[in-house]
C-alpha positions in Angstrom: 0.0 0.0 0.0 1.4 3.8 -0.8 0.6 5.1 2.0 0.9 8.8 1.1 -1.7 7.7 -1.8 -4.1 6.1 0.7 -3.7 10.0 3.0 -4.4 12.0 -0.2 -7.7 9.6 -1.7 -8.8 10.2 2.5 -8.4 14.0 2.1 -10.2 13.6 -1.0 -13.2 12.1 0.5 -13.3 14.5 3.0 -13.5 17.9 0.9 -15.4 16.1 -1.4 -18.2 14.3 0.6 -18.8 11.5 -1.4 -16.6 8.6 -3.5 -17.4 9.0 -7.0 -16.7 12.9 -6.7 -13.3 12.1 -4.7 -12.5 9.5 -7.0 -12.5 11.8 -10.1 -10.5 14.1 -8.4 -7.9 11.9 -7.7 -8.3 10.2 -11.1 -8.8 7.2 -10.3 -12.2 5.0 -10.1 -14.4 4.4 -7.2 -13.5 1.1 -6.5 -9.9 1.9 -6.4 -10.3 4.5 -4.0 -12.5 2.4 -1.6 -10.1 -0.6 -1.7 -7.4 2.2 -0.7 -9.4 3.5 2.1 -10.2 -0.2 3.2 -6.3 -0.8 2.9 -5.8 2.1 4.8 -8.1 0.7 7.6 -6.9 -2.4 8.0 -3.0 -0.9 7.9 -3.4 1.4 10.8 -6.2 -1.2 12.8 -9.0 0.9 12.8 -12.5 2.1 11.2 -11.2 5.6 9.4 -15.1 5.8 7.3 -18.7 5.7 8.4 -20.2 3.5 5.6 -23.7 2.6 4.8 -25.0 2.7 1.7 -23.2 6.1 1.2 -20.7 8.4 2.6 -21.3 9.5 5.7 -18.4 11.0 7.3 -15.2 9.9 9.6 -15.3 8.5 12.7 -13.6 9.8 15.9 -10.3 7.7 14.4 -10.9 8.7 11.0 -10.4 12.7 11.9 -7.1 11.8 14.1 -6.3 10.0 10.7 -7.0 12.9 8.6 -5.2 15.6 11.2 -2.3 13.7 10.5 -2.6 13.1 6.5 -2.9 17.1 6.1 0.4 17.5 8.0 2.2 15.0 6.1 1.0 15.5 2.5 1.9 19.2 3.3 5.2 18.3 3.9 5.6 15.8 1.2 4.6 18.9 -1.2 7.1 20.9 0.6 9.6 18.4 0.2 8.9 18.2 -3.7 9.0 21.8 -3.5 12.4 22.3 -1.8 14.2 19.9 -4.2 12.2 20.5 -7.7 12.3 24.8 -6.7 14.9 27.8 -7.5 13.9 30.9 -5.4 13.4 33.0 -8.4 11.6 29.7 -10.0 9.5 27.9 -7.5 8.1 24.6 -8.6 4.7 23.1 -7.2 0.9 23.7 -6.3 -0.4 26.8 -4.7 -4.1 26.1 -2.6 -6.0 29.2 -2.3 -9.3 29.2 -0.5 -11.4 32.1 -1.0 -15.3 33.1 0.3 -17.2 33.5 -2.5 -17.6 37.0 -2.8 -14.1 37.7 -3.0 -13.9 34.7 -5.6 -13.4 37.0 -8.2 -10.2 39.0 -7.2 -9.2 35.6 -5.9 -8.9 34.2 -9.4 -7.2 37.3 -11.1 -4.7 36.8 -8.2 -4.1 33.0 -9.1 -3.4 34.0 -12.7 -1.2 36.7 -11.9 0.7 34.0 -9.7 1.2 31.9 -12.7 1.7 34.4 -15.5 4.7 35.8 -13.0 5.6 31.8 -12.2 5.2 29.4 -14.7 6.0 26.4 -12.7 3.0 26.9 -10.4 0.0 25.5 -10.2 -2.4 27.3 -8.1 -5.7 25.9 -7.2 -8.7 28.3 -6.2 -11.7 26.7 -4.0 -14.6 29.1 -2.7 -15.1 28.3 1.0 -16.9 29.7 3.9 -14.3 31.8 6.2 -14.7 28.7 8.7 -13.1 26.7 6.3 -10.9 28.9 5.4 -9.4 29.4 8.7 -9.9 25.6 9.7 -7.8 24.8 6.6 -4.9 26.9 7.0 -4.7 25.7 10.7 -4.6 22.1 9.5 -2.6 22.6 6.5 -4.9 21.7 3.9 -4.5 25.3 2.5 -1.5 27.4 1.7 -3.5 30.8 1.6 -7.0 32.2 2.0 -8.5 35.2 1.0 -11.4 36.6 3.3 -12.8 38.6 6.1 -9.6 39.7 8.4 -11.6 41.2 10.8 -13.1 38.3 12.1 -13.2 37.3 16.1 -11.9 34.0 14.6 -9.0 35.2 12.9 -7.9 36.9 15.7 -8.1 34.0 18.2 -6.0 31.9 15.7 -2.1 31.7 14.7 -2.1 33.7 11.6 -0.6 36.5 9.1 -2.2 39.0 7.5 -1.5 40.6 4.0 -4.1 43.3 3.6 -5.5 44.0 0.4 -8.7 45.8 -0.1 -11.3 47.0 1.5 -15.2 45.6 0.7 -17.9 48.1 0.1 -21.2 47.2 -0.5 -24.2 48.1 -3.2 -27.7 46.9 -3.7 -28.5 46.5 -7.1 -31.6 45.8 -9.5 -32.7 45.0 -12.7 -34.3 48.1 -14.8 -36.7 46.3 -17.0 -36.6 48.0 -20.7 -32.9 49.1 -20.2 -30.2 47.3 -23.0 -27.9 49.4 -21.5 -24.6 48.2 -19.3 -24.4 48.4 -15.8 -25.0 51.6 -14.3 -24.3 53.6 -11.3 -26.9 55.4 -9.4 -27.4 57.7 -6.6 -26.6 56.6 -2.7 -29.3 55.0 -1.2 -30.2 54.0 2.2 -30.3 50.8 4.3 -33.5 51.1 6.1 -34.6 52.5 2.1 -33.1 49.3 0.3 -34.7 46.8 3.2 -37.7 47.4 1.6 -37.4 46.1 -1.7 -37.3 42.1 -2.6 -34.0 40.8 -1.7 -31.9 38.5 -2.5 -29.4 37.6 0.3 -26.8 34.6 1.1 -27.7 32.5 3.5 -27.1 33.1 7.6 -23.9 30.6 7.6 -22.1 33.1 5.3 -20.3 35.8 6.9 -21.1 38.2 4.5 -25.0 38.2 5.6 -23.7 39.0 9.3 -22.2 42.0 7.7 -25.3 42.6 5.2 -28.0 42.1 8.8 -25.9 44.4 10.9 -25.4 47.0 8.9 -29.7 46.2 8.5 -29.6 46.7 12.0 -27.8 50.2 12.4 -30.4 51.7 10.4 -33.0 50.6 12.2 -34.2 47.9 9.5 -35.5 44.3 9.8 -34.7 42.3 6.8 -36.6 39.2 5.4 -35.0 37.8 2.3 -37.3 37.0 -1.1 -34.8 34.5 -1.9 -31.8 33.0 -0.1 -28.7 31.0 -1.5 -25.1 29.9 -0.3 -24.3 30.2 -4.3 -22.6 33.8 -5.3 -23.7 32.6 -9.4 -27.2 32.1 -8.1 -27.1 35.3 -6.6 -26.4 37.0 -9.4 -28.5 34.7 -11.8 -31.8 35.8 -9.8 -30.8 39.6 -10.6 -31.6 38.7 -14.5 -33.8 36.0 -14.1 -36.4 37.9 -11.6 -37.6 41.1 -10.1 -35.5 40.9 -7.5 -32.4 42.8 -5.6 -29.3 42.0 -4.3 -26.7 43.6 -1.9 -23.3 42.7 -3.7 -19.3 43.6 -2.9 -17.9 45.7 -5.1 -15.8 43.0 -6.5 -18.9 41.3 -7.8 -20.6 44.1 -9.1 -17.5 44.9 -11.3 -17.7 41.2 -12.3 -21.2 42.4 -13.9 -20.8 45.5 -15.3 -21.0 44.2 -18.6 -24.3 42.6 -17.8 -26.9 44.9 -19.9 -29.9 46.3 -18.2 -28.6 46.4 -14.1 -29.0 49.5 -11.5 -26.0 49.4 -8.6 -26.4 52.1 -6.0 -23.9 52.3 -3.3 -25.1 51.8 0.3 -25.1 54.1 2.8 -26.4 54.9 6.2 -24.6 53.3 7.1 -21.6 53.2 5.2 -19.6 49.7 5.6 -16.1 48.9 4.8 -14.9 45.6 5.4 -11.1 44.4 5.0 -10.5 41.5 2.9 -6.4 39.8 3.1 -4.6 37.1 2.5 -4.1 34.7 5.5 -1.3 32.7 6.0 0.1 30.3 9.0 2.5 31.7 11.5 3.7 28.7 12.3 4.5 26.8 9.5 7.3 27.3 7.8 6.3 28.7 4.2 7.1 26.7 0.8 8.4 28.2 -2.0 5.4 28.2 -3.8 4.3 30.3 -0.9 7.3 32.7 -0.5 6.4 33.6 -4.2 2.7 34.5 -3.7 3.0 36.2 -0.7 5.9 38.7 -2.6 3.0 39.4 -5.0 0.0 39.6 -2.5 2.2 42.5 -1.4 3.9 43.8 -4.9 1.8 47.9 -5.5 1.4 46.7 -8.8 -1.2 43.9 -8.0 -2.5 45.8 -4.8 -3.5 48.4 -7.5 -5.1 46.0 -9.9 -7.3 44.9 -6.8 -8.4 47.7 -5.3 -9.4 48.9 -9.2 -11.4 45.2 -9.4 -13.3 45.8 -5.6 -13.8 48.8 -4.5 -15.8 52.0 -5.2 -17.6 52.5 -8.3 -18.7 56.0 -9.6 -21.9 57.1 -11.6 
């Protein structure tokens, strides 16, 4: 049994939820990564999967397992890394979680990464900032890009690399318009609660933001429609006669989108800083020196504050 191979199908399973999905993600069938697992099992001497007819998580022995697959498949990358790497030509793959609203600066970083760095190979996953935080303490992510001011991140081990700062916008369909995005007038809070909304779910940090700053002007807010999806928030603004509140990063994602109202919010007015996160404690790989020098190179702090923040009429 490759043991390493057996950690990796595991970690698999677990981001994936399910054996089929896991499976083409490693590349391999479903049978072969179940015999692993099993093999796995009966290597170590104990029950790593709940099983019945489906996935259904790890057990309590399963999750030690898994701790311990993270640390060591982060260091067998590293290793790779160190050996296959010149500083000023790192070698290797580059895992970047980002929450979804930020997806879209996350991805123009990524290809920035590898435009500068050929030999990289960054992979971009949305995640909630729970995730996010849970996987750069458990080394299943290199870097995450998300909410810096949260409780959370400040009870945990990491580094900060600023990088913009999120304002916010509600914006509507005008029905008869074939024009591109346009920017209106300010509007209000407790003035934009009462139109139909469409809102991310409670578990997304973003709707704590969205419900207090409801709450600081005095507004209740009941959603038409609710999603954890950021492409089915913005599908509903062309699709129905409904609102959304949006970052600015995903309203300049849509400016090209014909016939769409954004007004900036205000009332208050909320600013939210968004960075990169980064261990303290682990010692960084190359492929991490080299994204961290541009996460903090003028040149792409320029291009993302252009891509997120303010717009103007």
């Amino acid at each position: 049994m490759n043991l390493l191979e057996a950690l990796r199908y595991l970690a698999a399973l677990d981001q994936h939820r399910h054996f089929g999905r896991a499976a083409m993600a490693c590349r391999i069938t479903q049978p072969a990564l179940s015999n692993a697992i099993r093999a796995l099992e009966t290597e170590l001497g104990v029950p790593v999967v709940r099983r019945s007819r489906q996935y259904e998580g790890l057990t309590a022995e399963g999750e030690v397992v898994l701790a311990h697959a993270h640390r060591l498949l982060r260091e067998a990358e590293a290793m790779r890394q160190e050996l296959h790497s010149r500083e000023e030509a790192p070698r290797g793959r580059l895992q970047i979680g980002a929450v979804p609203t930020a997806m879209t600066i996350a991805t123009r970083f990524a290809l920035r990464v590898r435009e500068r760095h050929g030999g990289l190979a960054p992979v971009v996953r949305s995640l909630s900032s729970q995730e996010i935080e849970a996987g750069i303490e458990n080394q299943s992510l290199d870097m995450g890009l998300g909410y810096t001011g949260r409780t959370e991140v400040g009870a945990r081990s990491l580094q900060i690399s600023p990088q913009y700062a999120e304002a916010y916008y509600v914006v509507r369909r005008m029905p008869g318009s074939s024009a591109a995005l346009s920017v209106g007038a300010p509007i209000g809070w407790r003035e934009a609660a009462a139109w139909p909304l469409t809102l991310l779910t409670p578990d997304m940090h973003n709707r704590a933001i969205v419900d207090q700053a409801f709450r600081e002007a005095g507004s209740a807010v009941e959603a038409t429609l609710e999603t954890n999806s950021v492409l089915a928030l913005v599908t509903a603004l062309t699709a129905g006669d409904v609102a959304a509140v949006l970052p600015g990063a995903l309203v300049r994602s849509v400016q090209h989108v014909t016939g769409l109202l954004a007004r900036p919010l205000v009332e208050p007015t909320v600013s939210t800083p968004i960075g990169f996160m980064t261990s303290k404690a682990e010692r960084a790989t190359p492929a991490l020196r080299a994204a961290l020098a541009i996460a903090q190179d003028p040149v792409w702090l320029e291009e993302a504050a252009s891509h997120s923040g303010s717009l103007h009429a």
